[in-house]
C-alpha positions as CSV (number, residue, x, y, z in Angstrom):
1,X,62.9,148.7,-32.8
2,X,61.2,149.7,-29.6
3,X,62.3,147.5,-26.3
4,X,59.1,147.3,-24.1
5,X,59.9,147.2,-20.1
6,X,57.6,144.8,-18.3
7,X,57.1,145.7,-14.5
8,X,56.3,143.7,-11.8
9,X,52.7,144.6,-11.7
10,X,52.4,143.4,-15.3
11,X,54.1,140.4,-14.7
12,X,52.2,139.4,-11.5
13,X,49.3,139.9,-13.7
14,X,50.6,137.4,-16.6
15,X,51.4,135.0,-13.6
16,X,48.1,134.9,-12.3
17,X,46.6,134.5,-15.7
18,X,49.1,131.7,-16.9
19,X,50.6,129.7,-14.0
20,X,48.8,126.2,-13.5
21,X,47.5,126.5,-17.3
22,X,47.8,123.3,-19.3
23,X,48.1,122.8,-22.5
24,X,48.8,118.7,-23.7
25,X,51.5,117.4,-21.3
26,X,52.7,120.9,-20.1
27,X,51.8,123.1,-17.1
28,X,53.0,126.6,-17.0
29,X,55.2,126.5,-13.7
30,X,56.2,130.3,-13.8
31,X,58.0,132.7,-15.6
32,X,61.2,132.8,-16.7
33,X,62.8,136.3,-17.3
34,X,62.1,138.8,-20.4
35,X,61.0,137.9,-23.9
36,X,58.1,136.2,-22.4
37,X,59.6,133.0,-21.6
38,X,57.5,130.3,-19.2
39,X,59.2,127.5,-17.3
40,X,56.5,124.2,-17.9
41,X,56.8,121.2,-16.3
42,X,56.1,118.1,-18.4
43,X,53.6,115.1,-17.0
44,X,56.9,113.3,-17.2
45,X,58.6,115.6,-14.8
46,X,60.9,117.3,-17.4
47,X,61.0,121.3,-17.2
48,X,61.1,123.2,-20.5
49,X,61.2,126.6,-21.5
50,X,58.3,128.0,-23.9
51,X,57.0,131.4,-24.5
52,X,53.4,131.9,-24.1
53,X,52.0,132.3,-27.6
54,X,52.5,128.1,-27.4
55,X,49.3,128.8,-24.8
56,X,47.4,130.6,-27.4
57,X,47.7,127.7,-30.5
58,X,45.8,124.2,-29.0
59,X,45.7,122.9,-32.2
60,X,49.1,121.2,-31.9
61,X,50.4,118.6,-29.4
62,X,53.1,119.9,-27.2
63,X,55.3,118.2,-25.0
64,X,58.7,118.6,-23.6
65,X,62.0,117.4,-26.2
66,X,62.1,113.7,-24.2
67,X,58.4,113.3,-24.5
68,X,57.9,114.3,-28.3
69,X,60.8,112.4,-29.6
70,X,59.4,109.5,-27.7
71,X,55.6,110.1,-29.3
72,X,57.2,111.0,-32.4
73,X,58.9,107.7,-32.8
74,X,55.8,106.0,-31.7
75,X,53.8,107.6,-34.2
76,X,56.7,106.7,-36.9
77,X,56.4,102.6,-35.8
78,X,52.5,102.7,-35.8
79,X,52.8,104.2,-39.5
80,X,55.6,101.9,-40.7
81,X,53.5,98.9,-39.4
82,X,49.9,99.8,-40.4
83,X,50.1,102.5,-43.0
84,X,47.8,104.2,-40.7
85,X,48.4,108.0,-39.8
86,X,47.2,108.9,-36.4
87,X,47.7,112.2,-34.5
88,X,50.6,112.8,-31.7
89,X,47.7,113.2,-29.2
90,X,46.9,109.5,-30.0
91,X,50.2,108.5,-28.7
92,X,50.9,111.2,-25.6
């Protein structure tokens, strides 16, 4: 399949578009090589690696692998104790 070459123009462009974004505990920091790969900085500090299209779909929380195994298990607590299902942005 066809490889498409991104030049430096094109990716200044992405950068300016995409750095400082947020979406739910992630920041885009800057970019991380081909593929369209971003380097995110968690609220907690962790960096993580996530291509862009994570940008285009809000509807899901997003976090960096600490973060979500910590909401995850909260969310997993709050169910076992209440019967009550709440959403990961609940516990972020």
């Amino acid at each position: 399949f066809p490889v498409t070459i991104l030049n430096a123009a094109h990716i200044k462009e992405q950068s300016e578009k995409y750095i400082g974004e947020r979406r739910s505990r992630l920041v885009v920091f800057g970019w991380w090589g081909s593929g369209g790969r971003w380097l995110c900085r968690c609220d907690c500090g962790y960096y993580t690696i996530r291509k862009i299209s994570f940008l285009k779909n809000k509807q899901f929380f997003d976090a960096c692998p600490e973060c979500m195994h910590v909401v995850k298990q909260k969310l997993r607590d709050h169910w076992l104790r209440t019967g009550e299902k709440l959403s990961e942005e609940d516990f972020a």
